[in-house]
C-alpha positions in Angstrom: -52.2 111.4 -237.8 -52.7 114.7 -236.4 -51.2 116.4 -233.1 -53.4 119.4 -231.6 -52.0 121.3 -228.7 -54.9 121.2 -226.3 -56.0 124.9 -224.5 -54.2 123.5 -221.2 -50.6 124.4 -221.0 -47.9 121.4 -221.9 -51.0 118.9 -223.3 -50.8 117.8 -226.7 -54.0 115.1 -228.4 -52.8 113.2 -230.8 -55.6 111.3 -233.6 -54.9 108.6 -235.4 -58.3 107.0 -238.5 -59.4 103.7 -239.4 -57.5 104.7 -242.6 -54.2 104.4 -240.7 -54.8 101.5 -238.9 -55.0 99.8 -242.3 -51.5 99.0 -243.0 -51.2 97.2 -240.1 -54.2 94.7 -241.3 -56.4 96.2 -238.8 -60.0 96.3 -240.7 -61.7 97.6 -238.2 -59.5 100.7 -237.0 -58.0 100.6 -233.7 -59.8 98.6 -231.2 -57.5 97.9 -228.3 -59.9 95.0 -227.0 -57.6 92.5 -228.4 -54.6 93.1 -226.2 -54.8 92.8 -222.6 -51.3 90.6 -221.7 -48.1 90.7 -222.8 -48.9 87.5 -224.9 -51.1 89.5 -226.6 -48.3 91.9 -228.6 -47.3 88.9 -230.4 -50.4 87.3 -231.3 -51.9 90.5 -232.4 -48.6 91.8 -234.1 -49.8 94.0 -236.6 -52.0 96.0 -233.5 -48.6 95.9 -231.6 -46.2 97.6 -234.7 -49.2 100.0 -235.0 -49.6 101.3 -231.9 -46.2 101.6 -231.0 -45.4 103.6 -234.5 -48.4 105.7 -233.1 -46.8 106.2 -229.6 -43.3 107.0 -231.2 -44.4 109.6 -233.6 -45.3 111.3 -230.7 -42.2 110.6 -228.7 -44.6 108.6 -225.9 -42.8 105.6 -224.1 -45.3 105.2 -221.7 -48.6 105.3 -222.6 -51.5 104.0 -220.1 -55.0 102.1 -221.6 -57.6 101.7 -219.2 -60.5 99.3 -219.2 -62.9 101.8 -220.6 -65.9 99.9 -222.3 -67.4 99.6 -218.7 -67.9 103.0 -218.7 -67.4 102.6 -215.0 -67.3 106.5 -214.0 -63.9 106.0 -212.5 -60.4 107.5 -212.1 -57.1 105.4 -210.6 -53.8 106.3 -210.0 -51.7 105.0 -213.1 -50.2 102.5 -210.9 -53.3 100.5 -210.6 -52.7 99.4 -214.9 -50.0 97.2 -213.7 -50.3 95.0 -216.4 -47.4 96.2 -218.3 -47.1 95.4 -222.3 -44.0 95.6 -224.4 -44.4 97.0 -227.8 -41.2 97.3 -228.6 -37.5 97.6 -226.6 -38.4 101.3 -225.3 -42.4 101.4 -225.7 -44.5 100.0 -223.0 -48.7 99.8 -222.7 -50.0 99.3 -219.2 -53.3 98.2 -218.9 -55.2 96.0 -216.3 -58.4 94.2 -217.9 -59.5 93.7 -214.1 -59.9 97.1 -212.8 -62.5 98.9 -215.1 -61.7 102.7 -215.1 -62.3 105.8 -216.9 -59.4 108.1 -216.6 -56.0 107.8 -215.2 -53.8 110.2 -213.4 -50.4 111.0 -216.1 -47.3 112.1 -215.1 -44.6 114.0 -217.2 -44.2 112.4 -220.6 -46.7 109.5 -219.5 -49.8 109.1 -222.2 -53.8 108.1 -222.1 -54.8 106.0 -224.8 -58.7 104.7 -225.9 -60.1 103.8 -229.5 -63.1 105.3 -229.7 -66.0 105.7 -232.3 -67.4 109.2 -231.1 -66.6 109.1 -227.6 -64.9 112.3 -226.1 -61.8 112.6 -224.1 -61.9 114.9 -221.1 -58.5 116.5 -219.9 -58.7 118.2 -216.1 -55.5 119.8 -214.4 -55.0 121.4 -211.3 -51.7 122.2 -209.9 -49.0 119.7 -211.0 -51.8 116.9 -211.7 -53.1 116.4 -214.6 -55.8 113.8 -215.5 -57.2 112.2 -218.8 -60.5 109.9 -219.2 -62.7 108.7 -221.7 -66.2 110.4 -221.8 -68.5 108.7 -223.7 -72.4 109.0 -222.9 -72.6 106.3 -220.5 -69.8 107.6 -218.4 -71.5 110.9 -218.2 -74.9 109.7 -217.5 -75.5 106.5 -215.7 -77.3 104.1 -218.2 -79.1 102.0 -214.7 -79.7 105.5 -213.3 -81.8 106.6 -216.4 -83.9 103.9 -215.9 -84.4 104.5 -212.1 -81.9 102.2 -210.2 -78.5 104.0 -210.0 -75.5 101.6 -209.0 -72.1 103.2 -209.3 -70.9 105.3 -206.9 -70.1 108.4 -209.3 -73.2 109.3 -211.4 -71.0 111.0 -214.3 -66.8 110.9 -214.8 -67.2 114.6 -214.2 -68.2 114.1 -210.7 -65.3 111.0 -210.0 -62.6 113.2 -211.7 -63.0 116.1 -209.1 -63.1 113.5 -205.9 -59.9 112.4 -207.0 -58.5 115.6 -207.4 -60.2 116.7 -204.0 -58.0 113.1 -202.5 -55.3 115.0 -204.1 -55.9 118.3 -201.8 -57.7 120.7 -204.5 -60.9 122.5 -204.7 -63.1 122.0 -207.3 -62.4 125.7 -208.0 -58.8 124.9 -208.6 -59.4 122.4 -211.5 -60.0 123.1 -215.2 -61.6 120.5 -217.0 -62.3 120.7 -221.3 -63.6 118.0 -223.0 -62.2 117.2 -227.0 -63.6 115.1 -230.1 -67.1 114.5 -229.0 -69.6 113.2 -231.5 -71.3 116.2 -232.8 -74.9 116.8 -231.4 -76.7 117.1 -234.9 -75.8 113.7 -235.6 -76.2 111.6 -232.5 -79.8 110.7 -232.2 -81.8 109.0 -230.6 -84.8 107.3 -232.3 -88.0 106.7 -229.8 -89.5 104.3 -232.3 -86.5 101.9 -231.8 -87.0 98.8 -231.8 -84.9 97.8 -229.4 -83.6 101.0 -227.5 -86.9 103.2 -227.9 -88.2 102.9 -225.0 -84.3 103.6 -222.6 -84.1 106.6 -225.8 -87.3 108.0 -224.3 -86.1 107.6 -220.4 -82.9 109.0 -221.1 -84.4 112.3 -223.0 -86.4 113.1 -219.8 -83.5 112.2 -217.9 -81.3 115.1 -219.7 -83.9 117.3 -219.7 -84.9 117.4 -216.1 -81.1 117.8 -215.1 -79.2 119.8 -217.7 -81.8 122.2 -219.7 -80.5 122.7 -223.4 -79.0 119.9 -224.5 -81.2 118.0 -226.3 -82.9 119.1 -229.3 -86.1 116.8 -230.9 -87.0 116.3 -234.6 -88.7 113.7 -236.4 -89.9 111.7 -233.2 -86.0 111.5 -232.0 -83.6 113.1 -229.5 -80.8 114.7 -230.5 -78.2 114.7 -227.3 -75.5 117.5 -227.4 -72.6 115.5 -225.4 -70.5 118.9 -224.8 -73.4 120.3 -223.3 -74.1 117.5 -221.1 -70.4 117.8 -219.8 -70.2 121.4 -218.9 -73.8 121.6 -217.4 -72.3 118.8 -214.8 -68.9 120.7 -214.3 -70.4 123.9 -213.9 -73.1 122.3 -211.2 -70.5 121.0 -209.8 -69.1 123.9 -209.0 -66.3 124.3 -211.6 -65.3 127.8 -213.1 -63.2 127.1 -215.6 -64.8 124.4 -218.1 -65.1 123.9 -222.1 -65.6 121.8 -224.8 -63.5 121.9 -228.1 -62.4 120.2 -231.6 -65.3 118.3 -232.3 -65.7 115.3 -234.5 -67.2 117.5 -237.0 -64.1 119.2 -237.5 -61.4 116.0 -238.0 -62.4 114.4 -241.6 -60.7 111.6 -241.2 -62.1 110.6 -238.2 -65.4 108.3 -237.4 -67.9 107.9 -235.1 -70.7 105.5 -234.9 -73.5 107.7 -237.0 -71.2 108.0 -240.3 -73.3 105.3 -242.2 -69.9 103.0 -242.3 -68.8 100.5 -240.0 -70.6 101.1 -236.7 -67.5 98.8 -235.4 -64.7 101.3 -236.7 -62.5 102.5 -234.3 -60.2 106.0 -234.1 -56.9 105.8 -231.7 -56.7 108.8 -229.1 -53.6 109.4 -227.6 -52.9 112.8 -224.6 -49.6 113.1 -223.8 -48.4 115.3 -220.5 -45.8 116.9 -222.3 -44.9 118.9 -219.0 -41.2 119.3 -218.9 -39.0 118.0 -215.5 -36.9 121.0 -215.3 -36.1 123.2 -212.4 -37.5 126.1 -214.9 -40.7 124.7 -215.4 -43.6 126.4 -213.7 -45.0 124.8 -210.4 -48.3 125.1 -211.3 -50.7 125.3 -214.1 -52.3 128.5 -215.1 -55.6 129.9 -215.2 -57.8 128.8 -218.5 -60.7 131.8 -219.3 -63.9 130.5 -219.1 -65.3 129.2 -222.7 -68.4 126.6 -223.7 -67.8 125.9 -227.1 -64.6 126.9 -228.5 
């Protein structure tokens, strides 16, 4: 397990292998799909003792799992996860397998938590506020859009993060919004010879490139798609100052992602805590972050 204080003020990321999910009898690292009720701590118990070790290592009592595998490009309130999961007398999951969703709004000492295999977390504050949400590629770029019939109402989680900060009464050039652990880009291709995904490989690649110049690179009849690219290119059209990616998988070892050559089905555990402090000395609002693209 490792703990990284994140460039936002009183935000700490905490990352957790497949290689520590292994005690628990958990093969194929931390996929949360298996425990959506509170019937389902006790029959997965050994997913239960582990993620609630994982939660209390990093003092988190309330952590909030959100139906991400949808990719639905949406942010809720954390009261919408009402489904609410006892791991052990003091930790508690919420999580509603109903209500697909992204990111969730986190309140002091409240926690995000996805398993993910090279998907990135993004973290956005404004003021008091502070939002988390999963980012994988589908989330930033609409897979129905790329092939000409766009359905959701937010084309990227970029673009739903800032309408529910706008709901919230800020400007887009209030928020800061950095992305963390993203797949790196000289690993995630795309082959256009697939033989299943060759020809949606080939949409998407003139998709990125006629929206968000540089960040895709080509070699060997494949696309190459730079994820953090893709992310601030859409912040920065949308009209956001202070944006940047950091800590990418290529820097966390023990860590996978879904182009390592193992087990495509391997999961890593990513936990953000709000470790803002309910004081009457703690600041009112968060400051400034200098403008960075990869850090």
């Amino acid at each position: 397990m490792r703990v990284y204080k994140c460039s936002h003020p009183n935000i700490s990321i905490g990352t957790f292998g497949p290689k520590e999910a292994k005690p628990y009898g958990l093969i194929g690292g931390w996929s949360l799909k298996s425990i959506q009720t509170p019937e389902d701590s006790y029959k997965q118990y050994g997913l239960t003792v582990g993620l609630r070790r994982a939660l209390q290592s990093m003092e988190i009592r309330k952590a909030y799992a959100p139906n991400v595998a949808s990719s639905s490009a949406v942010v809720v309130n954390a009261s919408a996860l009402s489904t609410r999961i006892k791991l052990s007398g003091r930790v508690y999951l919420y999580r509603k397998k109903q209500v697909p969703a992204d990111g969730v709004f986190l309140r002091p000492n409240e926690a995000f938590v996805m398993s993910a295999a090279g998907c990135p977390v993004i973290i956005a504050t404004a003021g008091e506020y502070m939002v988390a949400a999963h980012a994988g590629r589908d989330s930033l770029i609409e897979r129905s859009a790329v092939l000409g019939a766009p359905a959701r109402e937010h084309p990227s989680v970029v673009n739903a993060i800032i309408e529910a900060f706008d709901k919230k009464g800020f400007a887009v050039n209030q928020i800061s919004m950095s992305m963390y652990l993203a797949i790196p880009a000289a690993v995630f291709e795309h082959r256009f010879d697939h033989p299943y995904y060759g020809e949606y490989n080939r949409a998407l690649a003139r998709f990125v490139d006629d929206r968000w110049a540089g960040c895709t690179a080509y070699k060997n009849g494949s696309m190459f798609l730079d994820i953090e690219s893709v992310f601030i290119e859409q912040a920065r059209q949308a009209g956001l100052r202070y944006v940047w990616a950091a800590l990418s998988l290529d820097t966390c070892p023990d860590l996978v992602h879904t182009r390592t050559g193992e087990n495509p089905h391997q999961r890593n555990l990513i936990v953000v805590k709000n470790d803002t402090v309910l004081s009457s000395d703690a600041p009112n609002g968060q400051q400034d972050e200098p403008q960075a693209v990869h850090a």
